[in-house]
Structure formats: C-alpha cells, structure tokens
LOVEX-417294 format. One record per atom (N, C-alpha, C, O): atom name; x, y, z. Coordinates in steps of 0.2 Angstrom, whole numbers, plus 5000, padded with zeros to 4 digits. Layout:
BEGIN
<CA,<X,Y,Z>>
...
//
This chain:
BEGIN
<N,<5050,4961,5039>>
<CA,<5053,4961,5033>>
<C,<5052,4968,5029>>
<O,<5046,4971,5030>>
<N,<5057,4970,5025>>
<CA,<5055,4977,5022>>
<C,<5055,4977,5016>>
<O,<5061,4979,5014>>
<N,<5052,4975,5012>>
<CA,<5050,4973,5004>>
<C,<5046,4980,5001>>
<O,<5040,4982,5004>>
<N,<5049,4985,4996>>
<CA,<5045,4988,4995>>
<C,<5045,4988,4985>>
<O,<5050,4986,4982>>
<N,<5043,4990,4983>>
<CA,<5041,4991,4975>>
<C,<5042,4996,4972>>
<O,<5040,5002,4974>>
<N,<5044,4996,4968>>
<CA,<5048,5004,4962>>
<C,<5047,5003,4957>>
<O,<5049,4998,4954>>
<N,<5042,5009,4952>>
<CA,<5044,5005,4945>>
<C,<5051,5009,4943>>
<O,<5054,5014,4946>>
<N,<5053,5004,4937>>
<CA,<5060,5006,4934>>
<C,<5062,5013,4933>>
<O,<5067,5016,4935>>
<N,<5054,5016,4930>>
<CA,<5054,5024,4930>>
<C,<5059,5030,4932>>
<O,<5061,5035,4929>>
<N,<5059,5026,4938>>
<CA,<5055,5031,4945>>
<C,<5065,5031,4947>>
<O,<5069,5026,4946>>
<N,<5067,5038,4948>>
<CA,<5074,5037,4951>>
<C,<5076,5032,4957>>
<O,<5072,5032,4962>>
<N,<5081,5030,4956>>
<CA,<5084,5025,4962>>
<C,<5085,5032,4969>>
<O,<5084,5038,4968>>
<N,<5086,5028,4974>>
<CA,<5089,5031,4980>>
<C,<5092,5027,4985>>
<O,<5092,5021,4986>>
<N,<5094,5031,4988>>
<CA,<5097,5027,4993>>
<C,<5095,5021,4998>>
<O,<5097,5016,4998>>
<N,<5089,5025,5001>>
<CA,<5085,5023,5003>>
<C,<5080,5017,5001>>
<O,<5075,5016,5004>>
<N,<5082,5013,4997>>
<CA,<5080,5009,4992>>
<C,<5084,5003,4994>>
<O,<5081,4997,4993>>
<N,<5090,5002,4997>>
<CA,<5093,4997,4998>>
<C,<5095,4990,4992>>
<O,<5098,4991,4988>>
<N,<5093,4985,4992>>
<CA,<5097,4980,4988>>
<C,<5089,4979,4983>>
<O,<5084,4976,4985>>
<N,<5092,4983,4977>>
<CA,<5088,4985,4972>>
<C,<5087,4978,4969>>
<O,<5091,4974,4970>>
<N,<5082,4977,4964>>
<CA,<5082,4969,4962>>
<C,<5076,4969,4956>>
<O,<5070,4970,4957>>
<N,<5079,4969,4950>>
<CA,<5075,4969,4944>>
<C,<5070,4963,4944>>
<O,<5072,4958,4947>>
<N,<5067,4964,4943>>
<CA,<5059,4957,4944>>
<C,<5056,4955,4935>>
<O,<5053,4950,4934>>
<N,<5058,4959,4931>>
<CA,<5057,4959,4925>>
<C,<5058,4953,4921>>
<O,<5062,4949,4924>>
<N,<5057,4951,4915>>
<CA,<5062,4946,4910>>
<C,<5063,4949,4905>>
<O,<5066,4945,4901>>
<N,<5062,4956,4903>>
<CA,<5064,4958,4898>>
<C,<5066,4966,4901>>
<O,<5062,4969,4904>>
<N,<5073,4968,4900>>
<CA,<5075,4976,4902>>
<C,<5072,4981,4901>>
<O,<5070,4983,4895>>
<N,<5070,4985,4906>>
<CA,<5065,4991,4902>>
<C,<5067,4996,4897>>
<O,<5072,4999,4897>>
<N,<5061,4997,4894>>
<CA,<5063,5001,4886>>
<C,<5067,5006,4888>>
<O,<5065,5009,4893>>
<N,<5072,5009,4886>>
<CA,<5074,5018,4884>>
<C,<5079,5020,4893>>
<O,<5080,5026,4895>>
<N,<5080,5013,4896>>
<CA,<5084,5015,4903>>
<C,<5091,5010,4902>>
<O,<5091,5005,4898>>
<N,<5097,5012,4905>>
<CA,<5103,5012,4904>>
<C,<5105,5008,4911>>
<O,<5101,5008,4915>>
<N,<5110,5003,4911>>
<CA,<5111,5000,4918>>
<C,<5112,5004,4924>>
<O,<5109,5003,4930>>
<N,<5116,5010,4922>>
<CA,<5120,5016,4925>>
<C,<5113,5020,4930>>
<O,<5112,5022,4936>>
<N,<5108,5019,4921>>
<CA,<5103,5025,4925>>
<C,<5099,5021,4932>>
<O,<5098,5023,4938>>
<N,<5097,5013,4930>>
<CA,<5093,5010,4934>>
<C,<5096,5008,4942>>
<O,<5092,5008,4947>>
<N,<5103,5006,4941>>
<CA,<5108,5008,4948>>
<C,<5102,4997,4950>>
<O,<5098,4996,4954>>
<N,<5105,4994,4947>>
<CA,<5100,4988,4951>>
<C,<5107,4983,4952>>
<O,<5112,4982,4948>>
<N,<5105,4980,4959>>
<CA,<5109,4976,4961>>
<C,<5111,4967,4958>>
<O,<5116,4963,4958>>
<N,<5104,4967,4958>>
<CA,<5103,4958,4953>>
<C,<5096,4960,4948>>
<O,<5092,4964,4949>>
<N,<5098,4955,4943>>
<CA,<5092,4955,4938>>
<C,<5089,4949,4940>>
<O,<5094,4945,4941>>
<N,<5085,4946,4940>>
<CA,<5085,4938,4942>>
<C,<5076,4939,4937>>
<O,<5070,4939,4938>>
<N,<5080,4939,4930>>
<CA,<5073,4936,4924>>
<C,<5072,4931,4927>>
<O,<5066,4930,4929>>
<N,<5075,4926,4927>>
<CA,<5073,4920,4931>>
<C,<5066,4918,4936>>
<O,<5063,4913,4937>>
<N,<5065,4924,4938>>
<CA,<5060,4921,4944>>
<C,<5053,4926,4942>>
<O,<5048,4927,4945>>
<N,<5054,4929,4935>>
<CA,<5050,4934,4931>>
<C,<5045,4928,4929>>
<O,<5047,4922,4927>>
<N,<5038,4931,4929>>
<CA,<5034,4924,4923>>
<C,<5036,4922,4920>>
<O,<5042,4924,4919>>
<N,<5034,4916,4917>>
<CA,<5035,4914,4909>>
<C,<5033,4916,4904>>
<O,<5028,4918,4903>>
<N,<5039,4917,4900>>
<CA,<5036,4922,4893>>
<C,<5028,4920,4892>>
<O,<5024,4925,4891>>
<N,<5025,4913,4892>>
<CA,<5019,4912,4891>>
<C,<5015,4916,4896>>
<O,<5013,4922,4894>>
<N,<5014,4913,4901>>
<CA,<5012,4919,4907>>
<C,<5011,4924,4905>>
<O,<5006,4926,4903>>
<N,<5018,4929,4905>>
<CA,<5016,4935,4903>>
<C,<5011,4937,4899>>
<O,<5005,4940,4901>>
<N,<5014,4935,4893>>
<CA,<5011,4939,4887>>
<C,<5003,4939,4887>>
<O,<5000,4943,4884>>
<N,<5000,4932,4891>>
<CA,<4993,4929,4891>>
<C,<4992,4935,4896>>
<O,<4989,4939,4893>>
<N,<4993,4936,4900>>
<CA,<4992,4941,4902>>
<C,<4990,4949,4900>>
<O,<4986,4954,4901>>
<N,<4996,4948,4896>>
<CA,<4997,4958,4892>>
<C,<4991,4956,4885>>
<O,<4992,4960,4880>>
<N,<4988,4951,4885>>
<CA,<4986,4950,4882>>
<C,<4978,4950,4882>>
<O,<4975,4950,4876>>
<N,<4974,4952,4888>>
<CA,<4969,4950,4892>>
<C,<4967,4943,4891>>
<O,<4961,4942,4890>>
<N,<4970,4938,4891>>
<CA,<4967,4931,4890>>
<C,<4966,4930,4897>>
<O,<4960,4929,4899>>
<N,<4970,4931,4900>>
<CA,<4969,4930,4909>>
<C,<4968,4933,4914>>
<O,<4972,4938,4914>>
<N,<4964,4934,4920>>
<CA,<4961,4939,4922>>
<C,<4967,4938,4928>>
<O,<4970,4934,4930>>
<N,<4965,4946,4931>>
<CA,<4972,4947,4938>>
<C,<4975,4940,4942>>
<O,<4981,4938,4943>>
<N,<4969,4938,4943>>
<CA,<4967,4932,4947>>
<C,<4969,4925,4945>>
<O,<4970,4922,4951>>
<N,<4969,4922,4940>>
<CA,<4972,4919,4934>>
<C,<4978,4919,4933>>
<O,<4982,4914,4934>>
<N,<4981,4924,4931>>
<CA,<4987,4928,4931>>
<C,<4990,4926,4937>>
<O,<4994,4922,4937>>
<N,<4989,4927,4944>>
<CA,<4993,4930,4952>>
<C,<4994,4921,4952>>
<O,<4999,4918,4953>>
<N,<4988,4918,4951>>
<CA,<4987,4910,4954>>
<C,<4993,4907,4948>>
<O,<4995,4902,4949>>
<N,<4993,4908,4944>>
<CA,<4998,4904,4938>>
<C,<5004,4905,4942>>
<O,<5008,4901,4944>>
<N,<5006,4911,4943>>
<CA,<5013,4914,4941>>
<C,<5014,4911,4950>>
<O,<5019,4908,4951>>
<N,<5009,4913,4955>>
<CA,<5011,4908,4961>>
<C,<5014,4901,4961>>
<O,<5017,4898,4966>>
<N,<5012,4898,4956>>
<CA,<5012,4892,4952>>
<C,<5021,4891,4951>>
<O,<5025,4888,4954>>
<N,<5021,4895,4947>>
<CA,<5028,4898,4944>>
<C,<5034,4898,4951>>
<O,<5039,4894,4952>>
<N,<5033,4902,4954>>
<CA,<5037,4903,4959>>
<C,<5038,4899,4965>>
<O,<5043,4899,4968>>
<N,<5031,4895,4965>>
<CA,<5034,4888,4969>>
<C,<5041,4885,4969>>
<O,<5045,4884,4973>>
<N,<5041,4884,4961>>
<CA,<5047,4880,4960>>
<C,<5054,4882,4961>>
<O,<5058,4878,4960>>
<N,<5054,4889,4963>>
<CA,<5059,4892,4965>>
<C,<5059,4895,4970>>
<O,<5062,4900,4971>>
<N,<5055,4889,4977>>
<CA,<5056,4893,4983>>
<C,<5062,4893,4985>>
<O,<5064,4899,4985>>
<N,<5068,4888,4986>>
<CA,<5073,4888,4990>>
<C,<5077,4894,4988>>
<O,<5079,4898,4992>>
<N,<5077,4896,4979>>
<CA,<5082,4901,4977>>
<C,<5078,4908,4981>>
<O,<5081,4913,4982>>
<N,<5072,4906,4982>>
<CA,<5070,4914,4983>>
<C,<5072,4917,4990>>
<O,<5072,4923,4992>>
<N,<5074,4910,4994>>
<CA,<5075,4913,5002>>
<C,<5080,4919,5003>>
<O,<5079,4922,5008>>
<N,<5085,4919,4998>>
<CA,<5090,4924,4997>>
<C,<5089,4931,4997>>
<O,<5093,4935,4999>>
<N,<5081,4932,4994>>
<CA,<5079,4938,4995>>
<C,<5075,4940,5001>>
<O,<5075,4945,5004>>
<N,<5072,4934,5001>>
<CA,<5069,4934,5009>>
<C,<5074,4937,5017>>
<O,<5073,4940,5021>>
<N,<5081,4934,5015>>
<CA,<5086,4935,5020>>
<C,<5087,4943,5019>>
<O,<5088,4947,5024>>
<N,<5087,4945,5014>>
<CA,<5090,4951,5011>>
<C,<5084,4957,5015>>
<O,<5085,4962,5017>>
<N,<5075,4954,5014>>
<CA,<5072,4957,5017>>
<C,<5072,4960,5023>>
<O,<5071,4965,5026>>
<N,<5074,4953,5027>>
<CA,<5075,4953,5034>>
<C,<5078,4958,5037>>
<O,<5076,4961,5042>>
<N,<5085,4960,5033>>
<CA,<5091,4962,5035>>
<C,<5092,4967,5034>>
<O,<5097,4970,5035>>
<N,<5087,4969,5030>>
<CA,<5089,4977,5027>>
<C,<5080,4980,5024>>
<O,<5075,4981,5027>>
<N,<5082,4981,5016>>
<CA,<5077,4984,5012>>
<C,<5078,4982,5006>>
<O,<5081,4984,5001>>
<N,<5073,4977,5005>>
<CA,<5073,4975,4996>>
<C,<5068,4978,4994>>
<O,<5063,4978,4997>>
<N,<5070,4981,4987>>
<CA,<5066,4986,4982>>
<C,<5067,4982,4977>>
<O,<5072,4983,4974>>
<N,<5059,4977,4974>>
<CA,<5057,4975,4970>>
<C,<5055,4981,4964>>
<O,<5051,4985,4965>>
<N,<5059,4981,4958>>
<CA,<5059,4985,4953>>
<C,<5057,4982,4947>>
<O,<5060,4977,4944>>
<N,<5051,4986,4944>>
<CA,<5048,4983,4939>>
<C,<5045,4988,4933>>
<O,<5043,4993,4935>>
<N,<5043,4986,4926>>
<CA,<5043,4992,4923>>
<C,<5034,4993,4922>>
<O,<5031,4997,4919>>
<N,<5031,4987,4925>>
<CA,<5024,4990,4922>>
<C,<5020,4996,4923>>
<O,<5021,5000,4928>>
<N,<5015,4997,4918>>
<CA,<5013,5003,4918>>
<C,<5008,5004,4926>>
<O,<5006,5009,4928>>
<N,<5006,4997,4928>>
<CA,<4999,4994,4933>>
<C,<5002,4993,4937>>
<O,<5005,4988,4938>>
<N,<5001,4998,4943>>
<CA,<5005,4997,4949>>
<C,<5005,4992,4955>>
<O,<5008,4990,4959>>
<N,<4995,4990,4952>>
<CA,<4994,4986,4959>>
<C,<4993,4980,4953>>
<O,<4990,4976,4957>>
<N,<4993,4978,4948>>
<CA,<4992,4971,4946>>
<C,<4999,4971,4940>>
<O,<4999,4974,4935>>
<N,<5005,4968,4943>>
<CA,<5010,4967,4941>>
<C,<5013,4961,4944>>
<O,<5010,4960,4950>>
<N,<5018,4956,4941>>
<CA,<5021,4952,4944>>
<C,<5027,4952,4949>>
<O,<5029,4948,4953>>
<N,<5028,4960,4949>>
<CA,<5031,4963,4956>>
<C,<5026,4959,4963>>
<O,<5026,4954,4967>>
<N,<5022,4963,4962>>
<CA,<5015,4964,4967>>
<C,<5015,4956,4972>>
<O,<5015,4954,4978>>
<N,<5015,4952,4964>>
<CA,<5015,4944,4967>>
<C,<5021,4940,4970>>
<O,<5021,4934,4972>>
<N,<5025,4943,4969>>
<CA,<5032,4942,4970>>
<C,<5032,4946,4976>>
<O,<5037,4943,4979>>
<N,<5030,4949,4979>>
<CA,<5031,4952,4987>>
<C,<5025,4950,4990>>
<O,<5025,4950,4996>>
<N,<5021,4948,4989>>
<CA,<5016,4945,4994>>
<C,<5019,4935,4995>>
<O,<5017,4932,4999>>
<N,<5023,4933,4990>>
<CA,<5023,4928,4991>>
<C,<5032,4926,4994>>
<O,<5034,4921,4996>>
<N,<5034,4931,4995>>
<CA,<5040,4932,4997>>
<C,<5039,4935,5006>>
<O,<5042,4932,5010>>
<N,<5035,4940,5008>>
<CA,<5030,4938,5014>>
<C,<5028,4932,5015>>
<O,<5032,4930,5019>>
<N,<5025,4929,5013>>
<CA,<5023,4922,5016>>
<C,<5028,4918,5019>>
<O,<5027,4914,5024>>
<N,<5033,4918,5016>>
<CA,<5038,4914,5016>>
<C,<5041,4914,5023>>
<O,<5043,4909,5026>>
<N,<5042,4920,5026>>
<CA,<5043,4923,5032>>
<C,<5040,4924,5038>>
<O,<5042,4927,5043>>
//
C-alpha cells in the first residue's frame, strides 16, 4: 500500500496521486484550486469533541490516537475505498496541522495499514 501524508501547506504534485483532505474544517487562507484535493471526507475527521480536547491539551497523544481509533472503527466498511485506492496507486492524506507526527492524519494511515 502507498499511503503518504502532506500538510495542506505544502504544494500538491503530481506525484501525490488521489489527494484526500482528512480535516473537518478547510484550512485557513487556502483556495480549492490552490489545494488541488480529490475528496474531502470531514466525515472520517475526529469529532468536533475529540478534536478540540485535544487542541485543548485535555488529552494526551495517546488518549487522543486510542479515542479517535475509537471513531474510525465505525467507519470501517466506508474506509475500504481508501484502502483499495492505496493498493492501486498513491493516496496522500492531506492535513493542516501544525504537528506532523501527532495528527489525526498520522492515525488515519496507520489504521488504514492495518486494514490491509
């Protein structure tokens, strides 16, 4: 599987293949055009609670990874579609956090490896 990670930042390219916003809310001060993203799926983004307890420091990396694993459970079947897309090409999980290794990205590609 080829799952890799971008933040929103950072320019698209080619080599990026079936780009996939992981966010629930659009990143600040970026345009559709500029972000070039193939699906948005807020949907499989924490929960606003999650989140914020998070950005919040209530919850620690760990707390956070294991809730939001939580979260995504409920959404295995839908997520196979990414899983098939990694298989077959290159998905680039796209996200805006400032934290590159403790984001909701980060948990969303280790748990979409698993699946596989």
């Amino acid at each position: 599987m080829s799952i890799v990670l971008k933040r929103a930042y950072e320019p698209a390219s080619p080599e990026d293949g079936h780009r996939v916003l992981v966010d629930r809310i659009w990143p600040r001060g970026l345009s559709k055009d500029e972000m070039k993203i193939d699906e948005w799926l807020k949907e499989f983004a924490p929960s606003d609670q999650l989140r914020k307890a998070f950005h919040k420091d209530e919850l620690s990396w760990g707390q956070f990874r294991n809730a939001y694993l939580a979260e995504l459970k409920n959404h295995r079947d839908e997520l196979r579609g990414l899983e098939r897309i990694a298989k077959e090409g290159r998905l680039t999980l796209v996200f805006s956090a400032h934290d590159e290794e403790h984001n909701n990205a980060v948990v969303l590609k280790d748990y979409l490896n698993s699946l596989g």
